[in-house]
N, C-alpha and C positions, 0 to 999 in steps of 0.2 A: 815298374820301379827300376832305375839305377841298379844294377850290378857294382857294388862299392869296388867288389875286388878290382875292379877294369878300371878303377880313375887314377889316371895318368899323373906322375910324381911331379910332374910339371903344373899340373892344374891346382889353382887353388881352390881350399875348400870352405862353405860356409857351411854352419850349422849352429839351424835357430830351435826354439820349442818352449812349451811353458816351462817353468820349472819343476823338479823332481822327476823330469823325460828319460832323461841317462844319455843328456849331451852329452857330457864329461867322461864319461867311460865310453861314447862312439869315437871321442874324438881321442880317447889316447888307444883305442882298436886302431884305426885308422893312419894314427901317428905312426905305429911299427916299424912299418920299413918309409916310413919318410925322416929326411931332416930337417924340414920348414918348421918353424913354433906352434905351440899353440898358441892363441890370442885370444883374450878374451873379450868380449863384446856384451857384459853381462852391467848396466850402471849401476851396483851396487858392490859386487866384486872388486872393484877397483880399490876400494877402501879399504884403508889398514884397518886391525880393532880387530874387524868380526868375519875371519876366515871358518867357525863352522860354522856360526849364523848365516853366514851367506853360501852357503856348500861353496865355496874356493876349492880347488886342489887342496888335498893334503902335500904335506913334506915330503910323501911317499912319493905320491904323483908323481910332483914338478921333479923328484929326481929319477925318474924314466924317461922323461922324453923335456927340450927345453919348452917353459912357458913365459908367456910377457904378459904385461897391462894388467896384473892381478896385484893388489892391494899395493900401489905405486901412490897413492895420494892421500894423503894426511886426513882423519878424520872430520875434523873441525874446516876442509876448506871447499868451497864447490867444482865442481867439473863438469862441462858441457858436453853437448853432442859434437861440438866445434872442437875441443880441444881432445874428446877421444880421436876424430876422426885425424887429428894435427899427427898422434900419438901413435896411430897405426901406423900411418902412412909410411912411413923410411923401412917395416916389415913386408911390404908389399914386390920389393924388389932384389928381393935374395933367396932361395928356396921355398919354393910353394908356403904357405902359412896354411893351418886350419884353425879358423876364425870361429868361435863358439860363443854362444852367450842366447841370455833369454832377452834382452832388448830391442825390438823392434825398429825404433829412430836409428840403432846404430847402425845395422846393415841397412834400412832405406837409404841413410845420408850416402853408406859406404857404394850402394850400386844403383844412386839414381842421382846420388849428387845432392850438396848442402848451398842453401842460398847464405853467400855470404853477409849476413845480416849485423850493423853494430851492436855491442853489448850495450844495453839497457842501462843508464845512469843510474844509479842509486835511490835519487830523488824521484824519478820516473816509476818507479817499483814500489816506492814508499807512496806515493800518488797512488797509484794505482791497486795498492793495498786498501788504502784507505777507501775509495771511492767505490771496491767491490761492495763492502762494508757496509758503509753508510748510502747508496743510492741505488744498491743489487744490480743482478745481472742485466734486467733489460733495460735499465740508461744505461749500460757499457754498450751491450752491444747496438746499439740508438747511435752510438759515436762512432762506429765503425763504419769503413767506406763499404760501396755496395760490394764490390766483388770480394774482397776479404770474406764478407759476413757469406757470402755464395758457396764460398769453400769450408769453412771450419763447422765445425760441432758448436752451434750457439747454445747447446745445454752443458756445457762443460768449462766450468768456470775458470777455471787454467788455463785453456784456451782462446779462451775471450779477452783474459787481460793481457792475455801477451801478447797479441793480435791490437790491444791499443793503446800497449807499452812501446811496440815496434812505430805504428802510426805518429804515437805524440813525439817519440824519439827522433823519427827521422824524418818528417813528414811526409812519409811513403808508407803507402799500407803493405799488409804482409802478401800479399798476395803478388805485387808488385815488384817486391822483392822475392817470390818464387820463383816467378816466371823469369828471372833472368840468374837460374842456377846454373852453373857451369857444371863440364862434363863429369861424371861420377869417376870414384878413382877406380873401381872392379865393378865395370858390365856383365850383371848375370851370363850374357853372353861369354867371360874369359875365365867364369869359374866353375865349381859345381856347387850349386844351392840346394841345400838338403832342408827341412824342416819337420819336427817332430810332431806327428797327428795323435796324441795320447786319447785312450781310451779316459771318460769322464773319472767314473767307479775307480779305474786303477789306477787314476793318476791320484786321487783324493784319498785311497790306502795308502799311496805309498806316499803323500805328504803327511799322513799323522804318522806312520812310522818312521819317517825319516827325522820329523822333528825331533820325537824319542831319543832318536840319535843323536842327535845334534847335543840334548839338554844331557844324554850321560857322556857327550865327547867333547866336552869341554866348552859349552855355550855360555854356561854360567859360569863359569871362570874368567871368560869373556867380558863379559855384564859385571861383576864386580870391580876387574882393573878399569873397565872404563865408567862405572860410575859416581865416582868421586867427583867429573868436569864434565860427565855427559851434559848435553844440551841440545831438546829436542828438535830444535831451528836447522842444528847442524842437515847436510846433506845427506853424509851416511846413518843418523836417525832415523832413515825411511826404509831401513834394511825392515825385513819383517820380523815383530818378535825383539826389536832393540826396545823399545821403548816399554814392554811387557814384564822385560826381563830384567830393566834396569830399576822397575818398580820391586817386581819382587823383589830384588836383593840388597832394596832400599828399604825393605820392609812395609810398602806400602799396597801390598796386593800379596793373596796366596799363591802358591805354585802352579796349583789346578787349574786357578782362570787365568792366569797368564799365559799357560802351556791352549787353554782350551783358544783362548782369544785369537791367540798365533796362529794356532792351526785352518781356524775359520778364515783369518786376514788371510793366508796361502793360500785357501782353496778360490778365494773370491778374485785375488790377482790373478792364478794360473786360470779362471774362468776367464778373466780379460785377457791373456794372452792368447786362449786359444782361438777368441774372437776375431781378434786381430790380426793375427796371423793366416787363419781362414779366407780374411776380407782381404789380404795384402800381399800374399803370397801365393797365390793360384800359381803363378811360373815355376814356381821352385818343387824339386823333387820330393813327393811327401814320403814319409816312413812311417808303419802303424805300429803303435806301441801299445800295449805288446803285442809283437808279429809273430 
């Protein structure tokens, strides 16, 4: 394993892991004696609203050490992998950054490069909505070109539509457009990639106790300002636990299964991210949690 103490003040840092790993406290250890930002790399963090639902920095945090890309975009509006990657980028060229978050697309785009794909029409999407719907998944993926369908997850229906949102958009399949990604903007080669390997057991105690936290630190104070206009469509509605908590405190659900639901939804993501990260990050330096 990496000797942290030895990474040079000049190298940038990545660090990825499921959530509730203790990114956030490696990454402001780490910060000490640097000046680079933190950055965050987390797609739900970005969102205003819900700083404890989404474990953001506290106030305390961000005033130890500077932080960027944390809760910069309106609730009600979307954010891409395209437009985070737009949003790092001009951090990349002034004191080292340490780049943190649990999203996976962020750092792939960030060190192996985003194919620059156009945004999807509206009508194309509303299409495509519809046609998931009413004809299921295998006539979507039946209209998919051959090598598109070669590469993607054809049991993952998000991935299939977007794969013939891209095709009917542009009449080029997606795969077509990978294969002419341009160069990444931070080569695992020019930084150091850490990734968090969390114990199952302890990472699933320390998700229900963290929640705990969350619901007496101010979560549902959270969920009440914003449930007057919440709207589950929005983007940041996919934070874990918004949509649980905005029922309770609309009075349409009790405390216990909303608190119990959430905690199950966390443990079921951070089981997809450890997958994913397993499958996708073999280069990167792992750390065991707890070591």
């Amino acid at each position: 394993m990496t000797d942290l103490s030895r990474i040079s003040n000049d190298q940038p840092i990545l660090i990825a892991g499921p959530t509730a790993s203790g990114k956030s406290a490696l990454a402001l250890k780490l910060a000490e004696h640097r000046s680079g930002p933190i950055i965050n790399a987390d797609a739900l963090q970005v969102f205003a609203g819900w700083r404890v639902l989404t474990a953001r920095p506290s106030p305390e945090d961000e005033a130890l050490h500077p932080h960027a890309l944390y809760g910069h975009v309106p609730v009600n509006e979307s954010y891409s992998v395209g437009a985070w990657l737009r949003d790092v980028t001009p951090y990349l060229t002034g004191p080292a950054p340490i780049i943190v978050g649990g999203t996976g697309l962020y750092f792939r785009a960030l060190t192996e490069g985003l194919a620059e794909i156009p945004e999807t029409p509206p009508e194309v999407r509303a299409e495509g909505d519809a046609r998931l719907a009413d004809d299921g998944l295998a006539a979507m993926v039946a209209c998919l070109d051959h090598k598109t369908a070669a590469r993607i997850d054809l049991n993952n229906p998000a991935r299939v539509q977007r794969a013939w949102e891209v095709l009917h958009a542009t009449g080029r399949g997606l795969a077509d457009w990978q294969e002419k990604t341009p160069p990444p903007l931070l080569p695992l080669t020019s930084c150091v990639p850490i990734v968090m390997d969390a114990d199952k057991e302890w990472l699933n105690a320390r998700i229900e106790q963290r929640f705990d936290l969350m619901l007496d630190g101010g979560a549902l104070e959270e969920a009440s300002a914003m449930a007057e206009d919440f709207d589950a469509t929005w983007p940041s509605a996919k934070a874990i636990g918004a949509v649980e908590l905005i029922e309770y405190v609309r009075g349409d659900r009790d405390l216990a299964s909303a608190r119990e639901a959430s905690v199950i939804a966390t443990r079921q993501y951070a089981k997809r991210q450890r997958t994913w990260f397993r499958a996708r990050m073999k280069k990167w330096t792992a750390i065991s949690v707890p070591g």
